[in-house]
N, CA, C and O atoms as a GROMACS GRO file, in nm:
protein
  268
    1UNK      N    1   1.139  -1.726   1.505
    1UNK     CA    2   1.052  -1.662   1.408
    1UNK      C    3   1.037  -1.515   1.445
    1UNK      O    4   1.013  -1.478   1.560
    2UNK      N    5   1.056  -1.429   1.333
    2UNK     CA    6   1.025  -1.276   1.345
    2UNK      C    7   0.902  -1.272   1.334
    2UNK      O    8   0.853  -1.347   1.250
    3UNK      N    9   0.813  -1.188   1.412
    3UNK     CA   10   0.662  -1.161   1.397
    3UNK      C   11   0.652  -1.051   1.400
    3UNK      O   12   0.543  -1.011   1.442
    4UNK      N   13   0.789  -0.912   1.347
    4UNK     CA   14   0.718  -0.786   1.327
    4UNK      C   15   0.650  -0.758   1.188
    4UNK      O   16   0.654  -0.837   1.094
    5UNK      N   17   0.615  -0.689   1.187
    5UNK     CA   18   0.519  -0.609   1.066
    5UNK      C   19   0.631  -0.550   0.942
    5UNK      O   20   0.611  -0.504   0.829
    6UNK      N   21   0.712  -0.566   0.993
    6UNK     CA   22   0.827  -0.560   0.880
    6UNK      C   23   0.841  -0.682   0.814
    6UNK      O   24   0.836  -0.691   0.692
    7UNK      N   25   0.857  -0.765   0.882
    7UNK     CA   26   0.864  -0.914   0.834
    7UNK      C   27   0.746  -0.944   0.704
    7UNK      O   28   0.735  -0.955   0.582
    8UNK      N   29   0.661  -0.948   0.852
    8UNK     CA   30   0.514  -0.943   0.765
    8UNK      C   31   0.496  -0.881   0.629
    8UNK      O   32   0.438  -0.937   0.536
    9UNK      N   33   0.549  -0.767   0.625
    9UNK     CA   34   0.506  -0.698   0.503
    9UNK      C   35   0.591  -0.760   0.370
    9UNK      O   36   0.548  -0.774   0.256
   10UNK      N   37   0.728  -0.795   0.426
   10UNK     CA   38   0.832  -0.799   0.308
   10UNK      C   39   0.745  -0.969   0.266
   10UNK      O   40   0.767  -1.010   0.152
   11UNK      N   41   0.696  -1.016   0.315
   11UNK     CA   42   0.630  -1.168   0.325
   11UNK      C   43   0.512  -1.132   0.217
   11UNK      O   44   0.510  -1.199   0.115
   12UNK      N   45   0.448  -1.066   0.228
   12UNK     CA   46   0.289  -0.989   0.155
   12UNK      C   47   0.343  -0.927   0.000
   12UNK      O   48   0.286  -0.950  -0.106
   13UNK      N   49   0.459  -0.849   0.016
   13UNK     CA   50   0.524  -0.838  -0.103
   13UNK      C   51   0.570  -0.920  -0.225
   13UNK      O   52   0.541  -0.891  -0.341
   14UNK      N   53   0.655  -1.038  -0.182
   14UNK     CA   54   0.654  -1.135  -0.217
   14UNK      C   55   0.553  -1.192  -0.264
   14UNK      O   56   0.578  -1.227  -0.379
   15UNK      N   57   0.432  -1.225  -0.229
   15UNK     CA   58   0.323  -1.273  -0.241
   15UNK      C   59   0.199  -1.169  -0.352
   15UNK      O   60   0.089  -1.221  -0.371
   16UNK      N   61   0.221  -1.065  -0.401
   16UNK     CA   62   0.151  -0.983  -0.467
   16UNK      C   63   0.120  -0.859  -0.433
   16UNK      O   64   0.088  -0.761  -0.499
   17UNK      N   65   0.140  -0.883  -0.281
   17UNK     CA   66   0.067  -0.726  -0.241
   17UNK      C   67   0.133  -0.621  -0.270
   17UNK      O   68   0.247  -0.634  -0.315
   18UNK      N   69   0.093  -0.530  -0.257
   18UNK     CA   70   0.141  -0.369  -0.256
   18UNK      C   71   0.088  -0.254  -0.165
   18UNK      O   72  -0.027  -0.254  -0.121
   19UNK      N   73   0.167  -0.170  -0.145
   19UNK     CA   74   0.150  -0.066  -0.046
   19UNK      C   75   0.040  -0.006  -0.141
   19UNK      O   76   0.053   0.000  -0.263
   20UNK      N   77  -0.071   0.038  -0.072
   20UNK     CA   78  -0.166   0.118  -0.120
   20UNK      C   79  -0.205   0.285  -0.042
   20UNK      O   80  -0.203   0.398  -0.091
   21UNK      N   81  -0.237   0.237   0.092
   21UNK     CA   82  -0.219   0.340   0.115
   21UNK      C   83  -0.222   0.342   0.280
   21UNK      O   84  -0.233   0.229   0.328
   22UNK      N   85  -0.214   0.434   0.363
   22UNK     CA   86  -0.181   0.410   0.508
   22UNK      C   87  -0.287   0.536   0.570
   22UNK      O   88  -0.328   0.631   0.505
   23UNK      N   89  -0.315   0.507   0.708
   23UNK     CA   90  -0.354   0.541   0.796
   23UNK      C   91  -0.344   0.571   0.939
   23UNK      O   92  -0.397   0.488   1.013
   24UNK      N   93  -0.292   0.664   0.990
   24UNK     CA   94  -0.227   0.666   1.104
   24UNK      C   95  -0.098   0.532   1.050
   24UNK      O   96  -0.023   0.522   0.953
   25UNK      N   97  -0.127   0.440   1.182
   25UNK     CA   98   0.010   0.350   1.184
   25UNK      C   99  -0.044   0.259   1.125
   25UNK      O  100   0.036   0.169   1.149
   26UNK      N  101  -0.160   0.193   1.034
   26UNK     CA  102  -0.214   0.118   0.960
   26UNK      C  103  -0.227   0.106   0.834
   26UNK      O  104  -0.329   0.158   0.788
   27UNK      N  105  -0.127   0.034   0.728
   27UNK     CA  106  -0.105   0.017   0.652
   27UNK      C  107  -0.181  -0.094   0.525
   27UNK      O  108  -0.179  -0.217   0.517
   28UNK      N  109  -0.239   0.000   0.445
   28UNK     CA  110  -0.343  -0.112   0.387
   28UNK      C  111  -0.279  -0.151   0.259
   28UNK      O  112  -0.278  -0.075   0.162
   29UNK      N  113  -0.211  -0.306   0.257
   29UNK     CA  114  -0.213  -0.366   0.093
   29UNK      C  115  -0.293  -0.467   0.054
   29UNK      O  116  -0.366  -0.550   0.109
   30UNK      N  117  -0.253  -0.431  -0.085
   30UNK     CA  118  -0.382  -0.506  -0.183
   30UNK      C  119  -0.281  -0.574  -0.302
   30UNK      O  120  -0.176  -0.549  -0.361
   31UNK      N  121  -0.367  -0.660  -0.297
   31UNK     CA  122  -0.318  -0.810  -0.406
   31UNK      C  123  -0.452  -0.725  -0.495
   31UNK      O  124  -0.567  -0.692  -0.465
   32UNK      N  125  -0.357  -0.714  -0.631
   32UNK     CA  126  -0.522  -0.705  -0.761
   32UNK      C  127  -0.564  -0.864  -0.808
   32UNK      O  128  -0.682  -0.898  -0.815
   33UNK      N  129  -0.443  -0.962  -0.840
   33UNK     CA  130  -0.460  -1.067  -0.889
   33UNK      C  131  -0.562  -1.135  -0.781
   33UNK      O  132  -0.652  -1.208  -0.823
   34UNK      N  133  -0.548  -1.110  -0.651
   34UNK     CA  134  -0.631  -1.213  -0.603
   34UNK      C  135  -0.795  -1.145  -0.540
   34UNK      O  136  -0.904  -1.194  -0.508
   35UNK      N  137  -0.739  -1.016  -0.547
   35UNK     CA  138  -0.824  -0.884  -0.487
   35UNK      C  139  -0.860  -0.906  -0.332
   35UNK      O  140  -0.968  -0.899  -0.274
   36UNK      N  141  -0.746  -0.933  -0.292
   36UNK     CA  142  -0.778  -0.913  -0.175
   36UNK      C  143  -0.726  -0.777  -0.100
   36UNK      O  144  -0.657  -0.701  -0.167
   37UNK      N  145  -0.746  -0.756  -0.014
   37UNK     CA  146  -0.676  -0.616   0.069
   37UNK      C  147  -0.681  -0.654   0.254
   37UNK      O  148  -0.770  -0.695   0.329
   38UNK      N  149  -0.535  -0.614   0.275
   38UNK     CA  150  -0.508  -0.674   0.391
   38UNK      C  151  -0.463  -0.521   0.493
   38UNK      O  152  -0.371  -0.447   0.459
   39UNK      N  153  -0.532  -0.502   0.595
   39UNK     CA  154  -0.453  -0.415   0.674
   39UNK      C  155  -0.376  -0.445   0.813
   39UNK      O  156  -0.421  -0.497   0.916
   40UNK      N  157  -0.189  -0.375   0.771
   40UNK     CA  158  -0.161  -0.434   0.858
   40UNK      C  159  -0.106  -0.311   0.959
   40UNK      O  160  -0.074  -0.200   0.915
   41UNK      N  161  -0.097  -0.351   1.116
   41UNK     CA  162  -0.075  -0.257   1.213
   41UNK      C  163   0.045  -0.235   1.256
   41UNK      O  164   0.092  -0.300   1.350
   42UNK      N  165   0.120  -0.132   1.188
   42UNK     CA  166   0.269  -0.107   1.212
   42UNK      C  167   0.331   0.016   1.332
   42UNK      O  168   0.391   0.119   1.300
   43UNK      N  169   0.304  -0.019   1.446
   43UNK     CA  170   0.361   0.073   1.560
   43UNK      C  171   0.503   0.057   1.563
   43UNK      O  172   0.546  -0.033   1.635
   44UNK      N  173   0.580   0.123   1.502
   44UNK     CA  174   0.685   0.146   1.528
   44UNK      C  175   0.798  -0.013   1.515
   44UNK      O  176   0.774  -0.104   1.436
   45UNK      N  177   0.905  -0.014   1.602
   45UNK     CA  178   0.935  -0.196   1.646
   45UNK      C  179   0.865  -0.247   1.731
   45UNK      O  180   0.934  -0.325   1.796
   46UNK      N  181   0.741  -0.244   1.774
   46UNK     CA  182   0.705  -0.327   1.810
   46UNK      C  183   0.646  -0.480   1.745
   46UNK      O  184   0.582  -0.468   1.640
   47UNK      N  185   0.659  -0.596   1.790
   47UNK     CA  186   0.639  -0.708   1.711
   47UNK      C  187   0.517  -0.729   1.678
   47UNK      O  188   0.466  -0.631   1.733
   48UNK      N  189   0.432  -0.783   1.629
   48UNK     CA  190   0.282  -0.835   1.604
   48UNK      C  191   0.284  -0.909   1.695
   48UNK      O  192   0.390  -0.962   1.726
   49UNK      N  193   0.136  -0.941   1.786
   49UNK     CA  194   0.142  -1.099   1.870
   49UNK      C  195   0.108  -1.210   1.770
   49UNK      O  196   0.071  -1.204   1.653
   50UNK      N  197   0.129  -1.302   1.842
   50UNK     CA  198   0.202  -1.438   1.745
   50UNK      C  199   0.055  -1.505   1.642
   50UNK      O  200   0.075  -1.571   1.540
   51UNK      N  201  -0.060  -1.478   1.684
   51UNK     CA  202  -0.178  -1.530   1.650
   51UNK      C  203  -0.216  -1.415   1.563
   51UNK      O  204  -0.271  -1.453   1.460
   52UNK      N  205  -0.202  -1.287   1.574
   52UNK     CA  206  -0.238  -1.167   1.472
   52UNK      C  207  -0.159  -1.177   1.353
   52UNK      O  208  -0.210  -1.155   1.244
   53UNK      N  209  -0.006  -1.216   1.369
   53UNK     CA  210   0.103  -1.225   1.261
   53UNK      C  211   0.043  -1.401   1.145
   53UNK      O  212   0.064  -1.422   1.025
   54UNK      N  213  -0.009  -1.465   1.218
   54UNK     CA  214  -0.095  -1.581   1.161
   54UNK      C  215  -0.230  -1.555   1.117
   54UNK      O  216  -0.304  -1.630   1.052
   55UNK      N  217  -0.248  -1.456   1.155
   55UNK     CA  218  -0.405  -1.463   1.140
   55UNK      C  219  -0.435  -1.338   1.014
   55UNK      O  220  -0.542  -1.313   0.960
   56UNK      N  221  -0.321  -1.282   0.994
   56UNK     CA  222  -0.278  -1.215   0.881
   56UNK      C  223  -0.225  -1.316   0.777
   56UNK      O  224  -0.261  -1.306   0.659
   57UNK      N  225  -0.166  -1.383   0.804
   57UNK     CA  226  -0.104  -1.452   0.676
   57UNK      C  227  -0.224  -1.566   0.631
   57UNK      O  228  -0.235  -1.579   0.509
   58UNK      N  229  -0.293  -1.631   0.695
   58UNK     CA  230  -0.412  -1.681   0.633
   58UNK      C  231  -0.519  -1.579   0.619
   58UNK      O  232  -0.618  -1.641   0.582
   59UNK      N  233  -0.545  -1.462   0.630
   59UNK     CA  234  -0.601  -1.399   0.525
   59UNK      C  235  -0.546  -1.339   0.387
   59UNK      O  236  -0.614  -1.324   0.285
   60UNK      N  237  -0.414  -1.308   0.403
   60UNK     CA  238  -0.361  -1.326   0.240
   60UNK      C  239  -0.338  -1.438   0.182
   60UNK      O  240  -0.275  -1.432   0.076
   61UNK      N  241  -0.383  -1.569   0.233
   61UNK     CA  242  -0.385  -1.686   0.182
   61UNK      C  243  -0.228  -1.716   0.130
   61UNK      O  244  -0.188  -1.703   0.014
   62UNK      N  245  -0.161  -1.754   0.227
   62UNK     CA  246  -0.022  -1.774   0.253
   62UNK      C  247  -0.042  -1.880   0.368
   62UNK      O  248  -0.119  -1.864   0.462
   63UNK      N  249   0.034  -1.983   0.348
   63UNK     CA  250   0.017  -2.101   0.432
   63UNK      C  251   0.132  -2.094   0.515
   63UNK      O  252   0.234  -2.061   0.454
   64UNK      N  253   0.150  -2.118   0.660
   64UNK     CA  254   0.252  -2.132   0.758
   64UNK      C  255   0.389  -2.207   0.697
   64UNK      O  256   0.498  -2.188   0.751
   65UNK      N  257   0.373  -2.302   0.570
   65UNK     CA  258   0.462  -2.396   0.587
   65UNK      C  259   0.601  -2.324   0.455
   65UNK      O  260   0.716  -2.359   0.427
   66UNK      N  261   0.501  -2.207   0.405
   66UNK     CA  262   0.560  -2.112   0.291
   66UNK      C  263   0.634  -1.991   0.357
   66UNK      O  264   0.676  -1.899   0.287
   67UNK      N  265   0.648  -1.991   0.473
   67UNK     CA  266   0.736  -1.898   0.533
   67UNK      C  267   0.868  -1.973   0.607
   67UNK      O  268   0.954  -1.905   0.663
   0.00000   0.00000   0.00000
């Protein structure tokens, strides 16, 4: 399993989100249909740790078994 923030994002895309807008290395998207807004932490290649890359995808309400 990939757990960078690249992954992550192209995963959030799929799912509704959209790039809204960024901050330093923190990237905030937003689902309108579901209105949610998720920020995610993109340093460079480095990977997400394995519980942050999960703990992101159940807050965009994306279930483990859909990846």
């Amino acid at each position: 399993m990939n757990y960078s923030a690249r992954n992550l994002i192209r995963l959030l895309e799929q799912k509704g989100f959209y790039f809204k807008r960024a901050n330093g290395s923190h990237h905030l998207y937003y689902n309108s249909a579901t209105s949610k807004t998720l920020i995610v932490p993109v340093h460079g290649n480095k990977d997400l740790s394995k519980g942050l890359f999960f703990s992101l995808l159940k807050q965009a309400g994306i279930d483990k078994s859909e990846i």
